[in-house]
C-alpha positions in Angstrom: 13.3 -12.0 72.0 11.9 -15.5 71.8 14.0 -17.4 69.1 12.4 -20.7 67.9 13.4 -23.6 65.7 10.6 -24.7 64.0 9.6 -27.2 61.1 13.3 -28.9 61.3 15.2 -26.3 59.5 12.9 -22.5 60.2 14.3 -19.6 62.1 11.0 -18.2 64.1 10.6 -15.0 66.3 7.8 -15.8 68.6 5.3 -12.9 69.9 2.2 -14.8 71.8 0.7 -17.6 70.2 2.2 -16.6 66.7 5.9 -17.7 64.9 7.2 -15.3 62.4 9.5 -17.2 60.2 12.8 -14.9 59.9 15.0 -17.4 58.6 16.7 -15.2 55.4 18.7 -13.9 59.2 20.6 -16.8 58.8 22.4 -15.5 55.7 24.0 -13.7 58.1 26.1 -16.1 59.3 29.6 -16.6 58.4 30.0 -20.4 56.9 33.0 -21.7 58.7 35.5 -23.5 57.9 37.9 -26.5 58.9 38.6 -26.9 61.5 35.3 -26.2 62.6 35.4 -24.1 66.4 33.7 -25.9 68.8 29.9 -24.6 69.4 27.0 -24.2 68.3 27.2 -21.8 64.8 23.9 -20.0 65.6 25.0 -18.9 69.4 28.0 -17.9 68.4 26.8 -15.5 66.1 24.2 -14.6 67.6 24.5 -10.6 68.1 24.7 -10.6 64.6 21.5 -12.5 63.1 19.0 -11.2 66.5 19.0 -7.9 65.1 18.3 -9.1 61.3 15.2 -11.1 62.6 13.7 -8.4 64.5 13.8 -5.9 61.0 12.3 -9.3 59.3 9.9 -9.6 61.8 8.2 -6.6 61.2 7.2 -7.9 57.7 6.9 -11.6 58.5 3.8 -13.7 58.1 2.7 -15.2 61.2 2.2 -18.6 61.7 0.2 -20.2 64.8 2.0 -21.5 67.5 0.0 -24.6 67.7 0.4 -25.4 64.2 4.7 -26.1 63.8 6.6 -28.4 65.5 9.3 -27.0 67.5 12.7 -28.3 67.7 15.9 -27.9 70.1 17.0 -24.0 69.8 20.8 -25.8 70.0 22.0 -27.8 67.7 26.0 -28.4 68.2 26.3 -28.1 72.4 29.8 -29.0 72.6 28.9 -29.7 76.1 25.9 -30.6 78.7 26.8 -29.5 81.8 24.0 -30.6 84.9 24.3 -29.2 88.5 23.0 -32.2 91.2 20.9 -31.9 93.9 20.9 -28.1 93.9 17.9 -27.8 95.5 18.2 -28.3 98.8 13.7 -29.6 99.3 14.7 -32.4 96.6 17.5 -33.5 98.6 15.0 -33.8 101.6 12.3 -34.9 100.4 12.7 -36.7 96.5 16.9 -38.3 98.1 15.0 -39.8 100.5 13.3 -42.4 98.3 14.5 -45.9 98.1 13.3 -46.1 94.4 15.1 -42.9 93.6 18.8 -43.5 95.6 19.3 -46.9 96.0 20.9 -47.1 99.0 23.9 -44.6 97.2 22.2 -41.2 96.6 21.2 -40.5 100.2 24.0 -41.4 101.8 26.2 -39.3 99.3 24.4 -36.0 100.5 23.7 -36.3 103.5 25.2 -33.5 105.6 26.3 -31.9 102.5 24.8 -28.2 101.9 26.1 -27.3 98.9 26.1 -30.8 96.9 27.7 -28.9 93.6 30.8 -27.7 95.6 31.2 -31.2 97.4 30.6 -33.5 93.8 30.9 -30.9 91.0 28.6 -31.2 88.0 28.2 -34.0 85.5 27.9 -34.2 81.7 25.0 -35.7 79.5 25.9 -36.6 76.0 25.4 -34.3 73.4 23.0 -37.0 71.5 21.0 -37.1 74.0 19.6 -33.4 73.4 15.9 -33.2 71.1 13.5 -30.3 71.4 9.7 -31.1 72.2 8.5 -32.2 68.4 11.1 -35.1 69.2 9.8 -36.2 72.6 10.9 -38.6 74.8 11.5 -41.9 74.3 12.2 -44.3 77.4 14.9 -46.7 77.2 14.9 -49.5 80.3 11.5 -49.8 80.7 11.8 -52.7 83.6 13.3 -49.5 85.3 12.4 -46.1 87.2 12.6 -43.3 84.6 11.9 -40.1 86.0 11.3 -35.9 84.9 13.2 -33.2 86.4 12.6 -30.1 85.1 15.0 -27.0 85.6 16.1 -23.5 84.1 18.5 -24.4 81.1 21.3 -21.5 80.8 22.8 -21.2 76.9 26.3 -19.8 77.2 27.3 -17.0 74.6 30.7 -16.9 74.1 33.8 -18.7 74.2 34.8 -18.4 78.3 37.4 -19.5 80.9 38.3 -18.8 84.6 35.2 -16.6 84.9 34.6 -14.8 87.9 31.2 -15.4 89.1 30.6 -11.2 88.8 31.0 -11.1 85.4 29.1 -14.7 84.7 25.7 -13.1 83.2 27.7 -11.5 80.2 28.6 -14.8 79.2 25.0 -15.7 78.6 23.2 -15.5 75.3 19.5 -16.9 76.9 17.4 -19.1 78.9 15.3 -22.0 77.8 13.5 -24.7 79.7 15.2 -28.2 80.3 14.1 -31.5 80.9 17.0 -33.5 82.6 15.6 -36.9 82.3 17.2 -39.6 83.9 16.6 -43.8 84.6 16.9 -44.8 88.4 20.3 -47.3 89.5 23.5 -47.4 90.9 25.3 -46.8 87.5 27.3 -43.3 87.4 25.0 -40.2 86.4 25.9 -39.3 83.3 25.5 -42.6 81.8 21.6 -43.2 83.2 21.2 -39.2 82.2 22.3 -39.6 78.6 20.1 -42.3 76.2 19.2 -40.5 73.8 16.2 -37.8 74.2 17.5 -37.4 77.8 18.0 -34.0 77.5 14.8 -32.2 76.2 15.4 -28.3 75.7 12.7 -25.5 74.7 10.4 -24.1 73.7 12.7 -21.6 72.5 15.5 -19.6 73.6 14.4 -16.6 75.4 17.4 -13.8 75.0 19.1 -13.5 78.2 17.8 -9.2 78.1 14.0 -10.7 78.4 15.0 -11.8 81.6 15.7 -9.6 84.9 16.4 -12.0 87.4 16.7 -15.4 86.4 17.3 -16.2 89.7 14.4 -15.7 90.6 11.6 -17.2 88.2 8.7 -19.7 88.8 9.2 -23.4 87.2 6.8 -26.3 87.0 5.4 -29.6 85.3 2.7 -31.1 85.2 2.2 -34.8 84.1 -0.8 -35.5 82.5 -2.4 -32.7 83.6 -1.1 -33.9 87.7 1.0 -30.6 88.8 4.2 -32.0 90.2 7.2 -29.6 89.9 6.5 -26.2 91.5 9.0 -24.0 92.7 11.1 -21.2 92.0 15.0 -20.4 90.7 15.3 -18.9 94.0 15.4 -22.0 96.1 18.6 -23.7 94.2 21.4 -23.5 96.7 24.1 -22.6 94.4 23.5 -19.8 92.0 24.1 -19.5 88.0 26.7 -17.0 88.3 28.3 -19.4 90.9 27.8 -22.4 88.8 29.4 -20.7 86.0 32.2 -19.6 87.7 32.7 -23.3 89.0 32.2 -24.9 85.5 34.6 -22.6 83.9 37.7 -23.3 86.1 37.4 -26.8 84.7 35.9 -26.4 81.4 36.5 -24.1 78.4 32.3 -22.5 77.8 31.5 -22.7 73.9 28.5 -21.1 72.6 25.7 -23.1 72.4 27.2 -24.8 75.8 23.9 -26.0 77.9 24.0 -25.4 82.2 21.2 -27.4 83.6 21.1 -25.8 86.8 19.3 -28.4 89.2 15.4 -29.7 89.6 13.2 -28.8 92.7 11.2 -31.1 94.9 8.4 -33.4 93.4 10.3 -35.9 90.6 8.5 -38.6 89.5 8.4 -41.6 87.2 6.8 -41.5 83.5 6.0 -44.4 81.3 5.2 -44.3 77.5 1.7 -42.6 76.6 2.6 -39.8 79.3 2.2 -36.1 78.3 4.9 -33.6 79.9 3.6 -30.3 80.1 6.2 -28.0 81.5 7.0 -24.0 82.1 9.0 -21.3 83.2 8.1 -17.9 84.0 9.7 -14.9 81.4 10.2 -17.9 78.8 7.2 -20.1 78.2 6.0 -23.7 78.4 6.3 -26.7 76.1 4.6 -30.2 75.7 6.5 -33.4 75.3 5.0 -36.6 74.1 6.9 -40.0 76.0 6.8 -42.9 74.1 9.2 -46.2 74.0 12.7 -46.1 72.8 
């Protein structure tokens, strides 16, 4: 299933180029109470609204696609979690650019194989998460500001000390992520996180749409100029591995976003640009960038 925020505040099943608004599956939902746990209230009750919208579904009006504006599927990550150089061709080729690693960035990985088990992952700020209707909008524009685009993994449930063979339970979907970042010396997480750094949809595709998301086709194009294009089976560390290296550290909440690395081909985009970008099994969005 392919479960869409749309309009600001709609619950939408999308089937092709059509949105059936099943929002009266939120009443499902338990309100909670303080103190609030930690997560996002949709993904955590998940298994029990999915069901609800595919009944209301079946008697929904469809709306077209084109026509709604559509909106981060998470609202309340508690976390953004972002694996680096995981793909071993933009280590080779995109590290190697002075305007990309001043002088730090290559040297950092150089010999290393598995960058994720050598420097771990980094966090972007919550606030800095939109959904496509949003867009992008650059902040230091006497600066580099580049696209990476990568398979975003929505945990589930509440997890810990996860063994990397039991990882895929723990996942409620799969969306498409835009881990935007500005070019400098300063530490990762700060250039990664201005606000609308973090661009997730179209939707969330439930993690049973997908076989093997290890092994799915991902681009982006930039005004109609194809520069991403690779596949999920070229990152060097795996989800279930990332999971399992995450969850030693961190306590998972649902609603918790995994950006799990960008292939070869980043580049720089300046206000006016158009992101167009996909996945295979989940979809493709557009993304307007304009100034801050």
């Amino acid at each position: 299933m392919h479960i869409c925020r749309f309009n600001r505040d709609r619950l939408g099943v999308v089937q092709g180029e059509l949105v059936y608004d099943v929002s009266e599956a939120l009443d499902q939902m338990n309100i909670p109470k303080w103190p609030f746990a930690p997560g996002d209230p949709l993904i955590a009750q998940l298994d029990s609204v999915a069901p609800v919208a595919a009944r209301l579904c079946e008697k929904a009006t469809p709306v077209a696609l084109a026509e709604v504006s559509l909106h981060s599927p998470v609202t309340l990550p508690a976390k953004i979690m972002a694996a680096p150089a995981n793909y071993r061709k933009h280590v080779e080729i995109d590290a190697q650019d002075p305007g990309l690693h001043h002088g730090l960035h290559n040297k950092q990985l150089q010999g290393v194989e598995r960058p994720v088990e050598k420097f771990g992952l980094f966090l972007k700020a919550s606030s800095s998460l939109v959904g496509p209707a949003e867009g992008i909008h650059l902040h230091w524009l006497d600066r580099r500001n580049d696209h990476e685009v990568e398979l975003a993994v929505i945990i589930g449930r509440e997890a810990r000390n996860v063994a990397a063979a039991d990882a895929f339970a723990y996942i409620a979907g799969y969306s498409i992520g835009l881990d935007m970042t500005v070019r400098g010396t300063e530490d990762r997480s700060f250039r990664k996180s201005a606000d609308s750094y973090a661009v997730l949809g179209p939707w969330l595709t439930t993690s049973d749409e997908i076989d093997d998301p290890e092994r799915l086709d991902l681009w982006l194009e930039v005004n109609g100029e194809r520069r991403q294009d690779s596949s999920t089976r070229a990152m060097t560390v795996g989800i279930a591995e990332l999971i399992e290296i995450t969850s030693r550290v961190y306590t998972l909440y649902p609603g918790d976003v995994l950006l799990t690395g960008t292939p070869e081909g980043v580049g720089e985009v300046k206000p006016g640009d158009v992101i167009r970008a996909g996945c295979e099994g989940i979809g493709e969005m557009t993304v307007q960038v304009a100034q801050a």
